[in-house]
C-alpha positions as CSV (number, residue, x, y, z in Angstrom):
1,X,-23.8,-22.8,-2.0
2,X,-24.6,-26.5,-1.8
3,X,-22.9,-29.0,0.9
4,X,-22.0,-30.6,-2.0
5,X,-20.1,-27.8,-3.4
6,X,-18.8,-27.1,-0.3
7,X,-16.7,-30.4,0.2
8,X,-15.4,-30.0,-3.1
9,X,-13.1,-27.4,-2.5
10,X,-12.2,-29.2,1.0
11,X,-8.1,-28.6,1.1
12,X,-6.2,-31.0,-0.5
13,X,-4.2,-32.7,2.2
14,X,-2.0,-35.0,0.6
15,X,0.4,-32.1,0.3
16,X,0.8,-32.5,3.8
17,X,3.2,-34.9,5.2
18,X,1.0,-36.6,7.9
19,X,0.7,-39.9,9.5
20,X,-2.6,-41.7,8.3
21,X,-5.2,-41.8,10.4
22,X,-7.4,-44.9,11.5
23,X,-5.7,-47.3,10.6
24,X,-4.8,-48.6,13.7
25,X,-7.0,-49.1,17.3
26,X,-8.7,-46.1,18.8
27,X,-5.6,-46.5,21.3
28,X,-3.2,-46.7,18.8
29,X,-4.5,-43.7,16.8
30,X,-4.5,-41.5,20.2
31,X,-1.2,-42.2,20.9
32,X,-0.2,-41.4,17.8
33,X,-1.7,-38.2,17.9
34,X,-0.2,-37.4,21.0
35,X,3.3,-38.1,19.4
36,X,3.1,-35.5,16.9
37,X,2.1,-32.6,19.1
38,X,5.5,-31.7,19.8
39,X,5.9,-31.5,16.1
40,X,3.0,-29.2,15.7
41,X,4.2,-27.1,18.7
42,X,6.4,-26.9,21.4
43,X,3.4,-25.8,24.0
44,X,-0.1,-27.0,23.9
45,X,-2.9,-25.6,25.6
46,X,-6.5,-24.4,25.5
47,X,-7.6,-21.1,24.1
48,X,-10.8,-19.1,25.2
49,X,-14.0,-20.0,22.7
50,X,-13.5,-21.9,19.8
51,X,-15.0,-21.4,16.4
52,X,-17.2,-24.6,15.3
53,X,-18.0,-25.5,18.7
54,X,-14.9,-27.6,19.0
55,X,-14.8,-26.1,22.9
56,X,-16.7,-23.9,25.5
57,X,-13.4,-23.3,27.6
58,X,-12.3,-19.5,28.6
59,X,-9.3,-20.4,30.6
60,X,-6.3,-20.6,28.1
61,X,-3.6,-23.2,28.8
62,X,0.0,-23.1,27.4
63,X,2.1,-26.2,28.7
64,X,0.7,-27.5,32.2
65,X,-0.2,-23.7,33.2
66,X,-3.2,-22.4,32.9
67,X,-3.1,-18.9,31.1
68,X,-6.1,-16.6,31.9
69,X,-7.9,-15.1,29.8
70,X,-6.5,-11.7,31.5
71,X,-2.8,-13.2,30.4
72,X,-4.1,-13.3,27.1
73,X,-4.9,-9.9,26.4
74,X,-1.9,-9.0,28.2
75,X,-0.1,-10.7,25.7
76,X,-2.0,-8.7,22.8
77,X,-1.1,-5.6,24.5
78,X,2.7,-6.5,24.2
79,X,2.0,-7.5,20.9
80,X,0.2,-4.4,20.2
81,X,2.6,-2.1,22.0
82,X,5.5,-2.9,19.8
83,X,3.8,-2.9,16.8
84,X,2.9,0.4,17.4
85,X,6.6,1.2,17.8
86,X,7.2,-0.3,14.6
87,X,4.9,1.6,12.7
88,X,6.3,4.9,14.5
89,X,10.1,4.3,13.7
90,X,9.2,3.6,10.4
91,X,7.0,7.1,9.8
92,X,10.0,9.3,11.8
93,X,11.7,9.7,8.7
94,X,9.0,10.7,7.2
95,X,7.7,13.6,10.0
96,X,11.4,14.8,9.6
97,X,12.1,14.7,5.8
98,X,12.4,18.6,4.9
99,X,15.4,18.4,7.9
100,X,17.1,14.9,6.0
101,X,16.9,17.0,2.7
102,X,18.6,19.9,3.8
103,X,21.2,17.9,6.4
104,X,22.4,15.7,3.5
105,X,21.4,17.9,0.6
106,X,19.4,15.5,-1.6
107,X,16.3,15.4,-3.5
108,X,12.7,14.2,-3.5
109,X,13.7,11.0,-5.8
110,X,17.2,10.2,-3.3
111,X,14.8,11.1,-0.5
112,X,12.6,8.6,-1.3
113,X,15.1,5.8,-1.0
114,X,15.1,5.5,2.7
115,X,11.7,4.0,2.6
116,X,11.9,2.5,-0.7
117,X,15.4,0.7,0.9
118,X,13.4,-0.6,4.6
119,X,10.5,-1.9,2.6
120,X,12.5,-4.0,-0.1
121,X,14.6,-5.4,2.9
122,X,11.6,-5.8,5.0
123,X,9.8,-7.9,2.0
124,X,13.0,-10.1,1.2
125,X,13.1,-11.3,5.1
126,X,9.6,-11.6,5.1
127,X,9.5,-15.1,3.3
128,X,12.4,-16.5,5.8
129,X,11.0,-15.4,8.7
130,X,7.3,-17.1,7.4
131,X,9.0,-20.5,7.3
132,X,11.1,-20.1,10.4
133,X,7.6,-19.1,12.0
134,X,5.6,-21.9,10.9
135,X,8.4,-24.6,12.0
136,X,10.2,-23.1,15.2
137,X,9.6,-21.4,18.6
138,X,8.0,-18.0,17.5
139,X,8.6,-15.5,20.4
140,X,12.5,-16.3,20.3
141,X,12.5,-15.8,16.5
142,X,10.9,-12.2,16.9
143,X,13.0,-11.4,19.9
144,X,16.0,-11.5,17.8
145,X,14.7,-9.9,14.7
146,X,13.6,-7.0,17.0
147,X,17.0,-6.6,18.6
148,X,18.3,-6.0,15.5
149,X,16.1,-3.4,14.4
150,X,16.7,-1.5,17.7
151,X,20.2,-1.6,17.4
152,X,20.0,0.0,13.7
153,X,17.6,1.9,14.5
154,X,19.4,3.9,17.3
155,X,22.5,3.4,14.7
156,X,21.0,5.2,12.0
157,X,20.6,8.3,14.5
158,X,24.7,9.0,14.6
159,X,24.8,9.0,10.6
160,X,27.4,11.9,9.5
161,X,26.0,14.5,6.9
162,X,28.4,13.2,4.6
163,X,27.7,10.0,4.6
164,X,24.1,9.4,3.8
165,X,24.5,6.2,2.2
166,X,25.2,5.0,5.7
167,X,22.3,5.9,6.7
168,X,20.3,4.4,3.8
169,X,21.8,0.9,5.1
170,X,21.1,1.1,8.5
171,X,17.1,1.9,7.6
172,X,17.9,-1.8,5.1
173,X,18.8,-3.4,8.2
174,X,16.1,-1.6,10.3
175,X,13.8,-4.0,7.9
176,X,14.8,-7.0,9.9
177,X,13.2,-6.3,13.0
178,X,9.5,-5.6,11.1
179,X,9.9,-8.6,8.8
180,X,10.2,-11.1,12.2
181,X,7.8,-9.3,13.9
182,X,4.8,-8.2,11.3
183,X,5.5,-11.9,9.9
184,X,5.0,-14.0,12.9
185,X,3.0,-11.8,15.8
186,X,-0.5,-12.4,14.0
187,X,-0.3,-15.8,14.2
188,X,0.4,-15.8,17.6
189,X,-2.7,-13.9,18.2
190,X,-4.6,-16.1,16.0
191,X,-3.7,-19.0,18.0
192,X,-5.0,-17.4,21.3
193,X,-8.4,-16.4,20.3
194,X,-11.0,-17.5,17.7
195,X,-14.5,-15.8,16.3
196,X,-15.6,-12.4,17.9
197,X,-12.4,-12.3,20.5
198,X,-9.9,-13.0,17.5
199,X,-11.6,-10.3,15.7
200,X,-10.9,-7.9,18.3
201,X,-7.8,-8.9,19.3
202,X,-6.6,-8.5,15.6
203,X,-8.4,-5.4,15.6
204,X,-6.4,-4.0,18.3
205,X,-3.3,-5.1,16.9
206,X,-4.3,-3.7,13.2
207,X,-5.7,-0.3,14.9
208,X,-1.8,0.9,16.0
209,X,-0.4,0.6,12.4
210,X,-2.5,3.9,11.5
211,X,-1.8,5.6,15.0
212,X,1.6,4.5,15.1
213,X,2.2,5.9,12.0
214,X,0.6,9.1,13.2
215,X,2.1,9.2,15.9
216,X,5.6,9.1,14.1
217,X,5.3,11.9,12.3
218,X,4.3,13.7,15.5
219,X,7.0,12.7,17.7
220,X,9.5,13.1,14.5
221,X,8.0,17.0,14.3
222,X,8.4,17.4,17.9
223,X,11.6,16.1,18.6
224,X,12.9,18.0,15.9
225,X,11.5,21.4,17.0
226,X,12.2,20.7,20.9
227,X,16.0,19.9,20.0
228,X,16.7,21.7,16.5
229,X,18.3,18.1,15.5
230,X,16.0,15.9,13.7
231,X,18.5,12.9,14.9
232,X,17.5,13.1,18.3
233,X,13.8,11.5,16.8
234,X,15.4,8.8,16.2
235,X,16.6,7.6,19.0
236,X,13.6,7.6,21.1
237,X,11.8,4.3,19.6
238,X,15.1,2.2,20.4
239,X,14.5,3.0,24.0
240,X,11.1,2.1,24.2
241,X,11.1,-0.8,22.0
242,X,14.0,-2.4,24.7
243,X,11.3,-2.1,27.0
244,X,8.7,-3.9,24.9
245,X,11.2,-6.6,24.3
246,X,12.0,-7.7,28.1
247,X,7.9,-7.5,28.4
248,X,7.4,-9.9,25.2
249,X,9.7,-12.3,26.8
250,X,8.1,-12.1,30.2
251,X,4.7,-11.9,29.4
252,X,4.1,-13.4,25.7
253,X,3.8,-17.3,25.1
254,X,4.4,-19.4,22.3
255,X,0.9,-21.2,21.7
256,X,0.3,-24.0,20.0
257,X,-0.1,-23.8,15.9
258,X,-4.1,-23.8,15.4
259,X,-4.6,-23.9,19.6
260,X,-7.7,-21.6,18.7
261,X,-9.6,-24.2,16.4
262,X,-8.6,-27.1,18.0
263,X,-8.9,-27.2,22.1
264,X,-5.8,-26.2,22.3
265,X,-4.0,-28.6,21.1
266,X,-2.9,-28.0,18.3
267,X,-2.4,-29.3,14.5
268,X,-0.6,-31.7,12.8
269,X,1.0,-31.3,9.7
270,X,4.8,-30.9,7.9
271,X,4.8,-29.9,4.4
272,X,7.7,-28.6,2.7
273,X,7.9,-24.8,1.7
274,X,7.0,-25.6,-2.1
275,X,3.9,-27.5,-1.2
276,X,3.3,-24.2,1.2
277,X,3.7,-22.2,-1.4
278,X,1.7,-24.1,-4.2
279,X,-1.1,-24.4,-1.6
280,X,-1.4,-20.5,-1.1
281,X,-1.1,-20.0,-5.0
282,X,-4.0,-22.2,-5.2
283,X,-6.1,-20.7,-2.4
284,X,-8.1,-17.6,-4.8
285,X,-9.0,-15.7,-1.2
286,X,-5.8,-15.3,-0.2
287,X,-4.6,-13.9,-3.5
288,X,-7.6,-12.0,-4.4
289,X,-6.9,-10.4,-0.9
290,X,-3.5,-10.1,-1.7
291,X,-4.0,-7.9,-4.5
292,X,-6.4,-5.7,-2.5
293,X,-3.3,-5.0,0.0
294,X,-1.2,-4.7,-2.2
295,X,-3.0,-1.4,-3.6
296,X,-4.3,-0.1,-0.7
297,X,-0.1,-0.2,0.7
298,X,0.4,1.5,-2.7
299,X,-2.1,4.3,-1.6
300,X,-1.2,4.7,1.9
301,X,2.5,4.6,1.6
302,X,2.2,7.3,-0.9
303,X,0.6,9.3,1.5
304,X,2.6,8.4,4.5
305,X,5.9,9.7,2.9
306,X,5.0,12.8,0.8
307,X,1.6,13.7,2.2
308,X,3.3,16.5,4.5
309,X,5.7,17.3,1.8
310,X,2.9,18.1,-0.8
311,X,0.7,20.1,1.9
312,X,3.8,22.4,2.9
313,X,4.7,22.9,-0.9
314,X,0.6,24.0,-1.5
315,X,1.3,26.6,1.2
316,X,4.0,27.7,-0.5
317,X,2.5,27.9,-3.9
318,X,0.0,29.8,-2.8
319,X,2.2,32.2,-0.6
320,X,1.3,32.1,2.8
321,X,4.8,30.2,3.9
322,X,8.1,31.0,2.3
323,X,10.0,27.6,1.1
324,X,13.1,25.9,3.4
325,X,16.4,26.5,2.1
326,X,17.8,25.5,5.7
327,X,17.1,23.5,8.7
328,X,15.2,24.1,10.4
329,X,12.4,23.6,8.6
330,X,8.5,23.9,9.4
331,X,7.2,20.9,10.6
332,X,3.8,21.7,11.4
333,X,1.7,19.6,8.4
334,X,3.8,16.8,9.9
335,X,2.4,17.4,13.5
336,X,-1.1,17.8,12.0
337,X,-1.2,15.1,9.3
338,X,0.0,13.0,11.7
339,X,-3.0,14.0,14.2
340,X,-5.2,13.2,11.5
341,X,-3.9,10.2,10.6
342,X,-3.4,8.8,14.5
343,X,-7.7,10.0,14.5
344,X,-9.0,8.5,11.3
345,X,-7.0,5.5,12.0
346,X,-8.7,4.9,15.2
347,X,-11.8,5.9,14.1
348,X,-11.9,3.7,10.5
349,X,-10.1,0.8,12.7
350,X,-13.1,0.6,15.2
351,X,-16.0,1.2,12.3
352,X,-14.4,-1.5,10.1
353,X,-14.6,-3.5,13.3
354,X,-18.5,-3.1,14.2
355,X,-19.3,-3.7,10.4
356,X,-18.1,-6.9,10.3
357,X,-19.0,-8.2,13.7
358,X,-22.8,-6.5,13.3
359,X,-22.9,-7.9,9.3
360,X,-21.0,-11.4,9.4
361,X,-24.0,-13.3,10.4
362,X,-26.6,-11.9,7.7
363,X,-23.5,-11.9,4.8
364,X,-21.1,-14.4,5.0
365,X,-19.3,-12.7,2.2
366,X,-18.9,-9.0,4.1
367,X,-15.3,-8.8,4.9
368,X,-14.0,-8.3,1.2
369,X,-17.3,-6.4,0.3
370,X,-16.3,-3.7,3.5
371,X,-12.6,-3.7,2.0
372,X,-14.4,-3.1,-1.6
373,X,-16.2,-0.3,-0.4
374,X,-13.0,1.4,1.9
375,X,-11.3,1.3,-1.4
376,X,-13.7,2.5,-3.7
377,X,-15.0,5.0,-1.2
378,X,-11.6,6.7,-0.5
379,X,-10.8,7.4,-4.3
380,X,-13.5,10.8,-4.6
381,X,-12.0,12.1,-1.0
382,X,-8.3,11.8,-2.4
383,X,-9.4,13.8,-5.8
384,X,-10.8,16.5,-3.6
385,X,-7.5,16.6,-1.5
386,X,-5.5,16.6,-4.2
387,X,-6.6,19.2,-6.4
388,X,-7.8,21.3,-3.3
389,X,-4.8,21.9,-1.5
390,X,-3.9,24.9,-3.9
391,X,-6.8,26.3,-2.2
392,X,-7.4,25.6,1.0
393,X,-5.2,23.7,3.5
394,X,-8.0,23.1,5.8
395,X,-10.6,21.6,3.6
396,X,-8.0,19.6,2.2
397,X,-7.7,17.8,5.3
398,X,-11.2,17.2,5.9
399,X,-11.1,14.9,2.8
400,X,-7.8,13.7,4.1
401,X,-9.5,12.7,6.9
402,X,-11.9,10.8,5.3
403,X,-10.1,9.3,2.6
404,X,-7.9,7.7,5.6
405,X,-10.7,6.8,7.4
406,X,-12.5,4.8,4.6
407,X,-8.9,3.0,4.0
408,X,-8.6,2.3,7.7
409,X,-12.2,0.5,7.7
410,X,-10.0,-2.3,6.0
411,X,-6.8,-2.8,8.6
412,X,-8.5,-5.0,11.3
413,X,-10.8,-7.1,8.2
414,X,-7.8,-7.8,6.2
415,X,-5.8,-9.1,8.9
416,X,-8.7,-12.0,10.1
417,X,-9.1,-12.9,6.5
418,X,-5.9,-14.3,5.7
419,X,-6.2,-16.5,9.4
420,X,-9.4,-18.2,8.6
421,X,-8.8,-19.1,5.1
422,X,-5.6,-20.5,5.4
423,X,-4.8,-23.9,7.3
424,X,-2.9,-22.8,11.1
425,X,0.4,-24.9,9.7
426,X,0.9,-22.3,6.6
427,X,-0.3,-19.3,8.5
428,X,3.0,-17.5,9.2
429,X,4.3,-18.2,5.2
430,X,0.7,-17.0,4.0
431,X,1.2,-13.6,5.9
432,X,5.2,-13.2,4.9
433,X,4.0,-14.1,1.4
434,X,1.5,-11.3,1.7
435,X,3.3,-8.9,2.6
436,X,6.4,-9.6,0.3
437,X,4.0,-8.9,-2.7
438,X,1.9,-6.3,-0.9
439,X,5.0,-3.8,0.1
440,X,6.9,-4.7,-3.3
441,X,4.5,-3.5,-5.4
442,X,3.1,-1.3,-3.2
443,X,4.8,0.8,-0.3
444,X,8.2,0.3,-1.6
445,X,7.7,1.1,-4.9
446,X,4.7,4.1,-4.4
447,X,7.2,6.4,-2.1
448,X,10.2,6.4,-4.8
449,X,7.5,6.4,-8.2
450,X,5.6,9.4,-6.7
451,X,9.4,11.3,-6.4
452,X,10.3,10.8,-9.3
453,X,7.7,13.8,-9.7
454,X,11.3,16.2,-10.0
455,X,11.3,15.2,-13.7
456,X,8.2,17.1,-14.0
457,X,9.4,20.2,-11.9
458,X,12.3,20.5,-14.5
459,X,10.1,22.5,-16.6
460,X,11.0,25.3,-14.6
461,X,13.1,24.4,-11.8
462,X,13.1,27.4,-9.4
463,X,9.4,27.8,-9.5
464,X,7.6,26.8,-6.2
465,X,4.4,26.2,-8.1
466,X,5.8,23.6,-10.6
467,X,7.4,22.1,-8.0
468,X,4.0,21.9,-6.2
469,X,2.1,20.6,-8.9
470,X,4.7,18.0,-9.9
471,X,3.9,16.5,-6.8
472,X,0.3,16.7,-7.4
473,X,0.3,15.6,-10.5
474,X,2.1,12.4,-9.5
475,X,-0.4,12.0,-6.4
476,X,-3.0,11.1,-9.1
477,X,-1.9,7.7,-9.7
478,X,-3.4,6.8,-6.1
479,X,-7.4,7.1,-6.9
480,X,-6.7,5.0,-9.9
481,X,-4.7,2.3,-8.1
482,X,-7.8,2.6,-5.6
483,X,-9.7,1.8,-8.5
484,X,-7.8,-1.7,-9.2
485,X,-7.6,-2.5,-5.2
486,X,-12.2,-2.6,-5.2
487,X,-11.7,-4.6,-8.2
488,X,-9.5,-7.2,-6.0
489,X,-11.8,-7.0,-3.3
490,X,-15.0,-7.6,-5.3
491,X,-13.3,-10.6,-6.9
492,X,-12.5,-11.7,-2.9
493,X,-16.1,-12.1,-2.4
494,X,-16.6,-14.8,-4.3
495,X,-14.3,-17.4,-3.2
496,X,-14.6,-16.5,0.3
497,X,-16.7,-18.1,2.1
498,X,-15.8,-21.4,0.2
499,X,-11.8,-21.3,1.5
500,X,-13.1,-20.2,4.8
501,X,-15.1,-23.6,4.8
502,X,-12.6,-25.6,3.6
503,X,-9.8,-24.2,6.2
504,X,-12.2,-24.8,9.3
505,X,-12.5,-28.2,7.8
506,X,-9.2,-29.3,7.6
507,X,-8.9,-27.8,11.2
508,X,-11.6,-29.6,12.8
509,X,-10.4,-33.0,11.0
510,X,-6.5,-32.9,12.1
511,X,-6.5,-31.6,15.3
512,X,-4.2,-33.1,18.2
513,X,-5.9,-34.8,20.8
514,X,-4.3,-35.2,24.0
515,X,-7.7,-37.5,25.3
């Protein structure tokens, strides 16, 4: 791609409502530059190396204190920690569902409506927290959307059995806490580090949302055996998530918007939330991208819910457990699918990672073409899984295994993608945007679609095997929303390195000065 070409895609910043620059003295443009820094940010500073060579310096500032580089990544580890609580509350329910079935007597379909109910919630608060992120003091914003979600949260855990609608609204409000925090923490991390240390920075924060979600249905499994309630697995995130707040507002600042691409300083721009949203519309990575997540949350949320379901209903199909008609019930595919799931996670996380960093020099392009390949890849091992289970349980979590792994190759990539093609000022709307279309159409709606599988098992309704193979036969959709999700990520390729350009530019060419 030609220079030329290149600066024709540059952003288009009239949309943003900025001061014009040079058309006053040198000392007149600097002060005015310094004016609007406490419109970009409430903190300014200086974040470790800077992509574009706009700075050398390691020792992060925020305000007149200089914040180490080791203060950084304690930061991330905050940030990290309670996102892995997040992704562990969320996947409880799931480690525990036989119990919730047989507590409140409902089926796979109802079931399904306490994920179905946290993601809608989750995406409608998604957009509102975005523009509250990209205009006012972020930590404080998630501190409060994280209060909420540990006071439902440890709410939800009291529900009676005869009132499961109850509980159905507490996971709604649960939503709040993830929509703040999922919404806005990114951004903070993107503002802290740039090039290779952003990369693994986001790829620490990305790794947990696999082991998290592992890890929930393990703790949910053991909980529930240790105690014979599955309640009691509820209300063991609330308590560690209070700890993670008090160490978010001790220990997590509130950098500057674009700190990382522009010594720390910051950059200047207000824009309304249309011309935010028309700008994203327009930006063909960040849809393209988009898309891609949006099937690959259609896969894995599938799997997340009724993965353990379908395994425990294979062993009884084929006789070697006999089916729950009281709590309670077998847990053991949860403990294990959530071991496998906490391993592959890790282990496709940290993969995807080296690929990009070892590639990114030689093909600009890689990122979507990894994502492409984690998508495409996965579809032949979640055949196998699905049509071996009748079989054998173990081989059918080998190709578990791997079909999570290739999926996880893309959780630390997709995450740095939507940072350096969008402008810092629209970051937080770009990423609540993303995810309102990503879980819509793809973990809120996959978890209640793939239930719906009881209309199949009415063909002969006290059969164990028909109610095993209408679960498999609704799994199938997955490898051919896989299909669609490569597609998305093939497309990605070609607009990306172009929007990455043209973001760095607009960077580079508005940044705050404080000279």
């Amino acid at each position: 791609m030609t220079h030329a070409q290149l600066c024709s895609t540059s952003v288009d910043q009239s949309e943003f409502s900025m001061e014009a620059r040079g058309s006053g003295t040198p000392e007149e443009e600097g002060a005015g530059q310094r004016d609007r820094v406490s419109l970009a940010s409430s903190s300014s500073g200086r974040y470790g190396s800077i992509a574009g060579g706009l700075a050398k310096s390691t020792t992060p500032l925020v305000g007149d204190a200089a914040l180490s580089t080791r203060r950084s990544y304690l930061a991330v580890a905050v940030l990290c920690y309670l996102n892995l609580l997040n992704f562990m509350d969320r996947y409880t329910i799931a480690g525990v569902l036989l119990n919730i079935q047989k507590f409140f007597d409902i089926n796979d379909s109802t079931s399904g409506l306490l994920q179905t109910v946290f993601i809608f919630s989750f995406i409608l608060l998604a957009p509102l927290f975005g523009y509250l992120g990209d205009r006012y003091n972020r930590k404080w914003i998630m501190i409060g959307g994280l209060s909420v979600w540990l006071v439902m949260t440890l709410c939800g855990s009291f529900v009676n059995k005869k009132y499961f609608w109850v509980l159905v609204l507490m996971r709604a409000l649960v939503g709040t806490g993830e929509a703040s925090y999922s919404t806005i923490a990114p951004t903070i991390i993107g503002d802290m580090f740039s090039g290779g240390r952003r990369t693994i920075a986001i790829s620490l924060f990305y790794v947990v949302l696999p082991v998290g979600s592992g890890l929930g249905y393990i703790m949910g499994s053991t909980i529930a055996t240790a105690t014979g309630d599955w309640r009691w697995a509820l209300r063991v995130c609330p308590v560690l998530g209070a700890v993670g707040v008090v160490l978010l507002v001790f220990l997590c600042p509130n950098p500057p918007r674009g700190a990382s691409e522009t010594r720390g300083q910051g950059v200047a721009g207000r824009s309304s939330y249309l011309e935010d949203i028309k700008y994203l519309l327009k930006n063909k990575s960040f849809v393209w991208s988009s898309l891609g997540i949006t099937s690959m949350s259609f896969v894995t949320g599938a799997l997340a819910f009724w993965a353990p379901t379908f395994l425990s209903r294979a062993q009884v199909a084929q006789g070697s457990r006999q089916p729950c008609v009281a709590e309670p019930c077998d847990t053991s595919d949860s403990f294990i699918f959530g071991a496998v799931t906490v391993a592959s996670g890790i282990f496709g996380v940290g993969l995807g990672t080296l690929l990009t960093r070892g590639l990114i020099g030689r093909v600009p392009h890689v990122d979507p073409l990894i994502c492409a390949v984690g998508m495409l890849g996965c579809i032949p091992c979640l055949l196998a899984a699905i049509f071996l289970a009748a079989r054998s349980i173990p081989v059918t979590y080998v190709f578990v295994f791997l079909g999570e792994t290739l999926l996880s190759l893309n959780w630390p990539i997709m995450g740095d993608i939507v940072l350096y093609v969008v402008v810092p000022t629209r970051r937080a709307t770009a990423i609540a945007l993303q995810i309102m279309v990503c879980h819509l159409l793809g973990d809120a709606a996959s978890p209640y679609i793939i239930g719906i599988s009881d209309s199949l098992s009415a063909y002969d309704p006290g059969s164990p095997q028909w109610r095993f193979h209408s679960l498999q036969y609704s799994f199938l959709l997955c490898p051919a929303v896989a299909v669609l999700g490569g597609v998305f990520y093939l497309v990605n390729a070609l607009y990306i390195t172009r929007d990455k350009m043209a973001a760095q530019r607009f960077s580079e060419g508005n940044f705050i000065s404080n000279q």
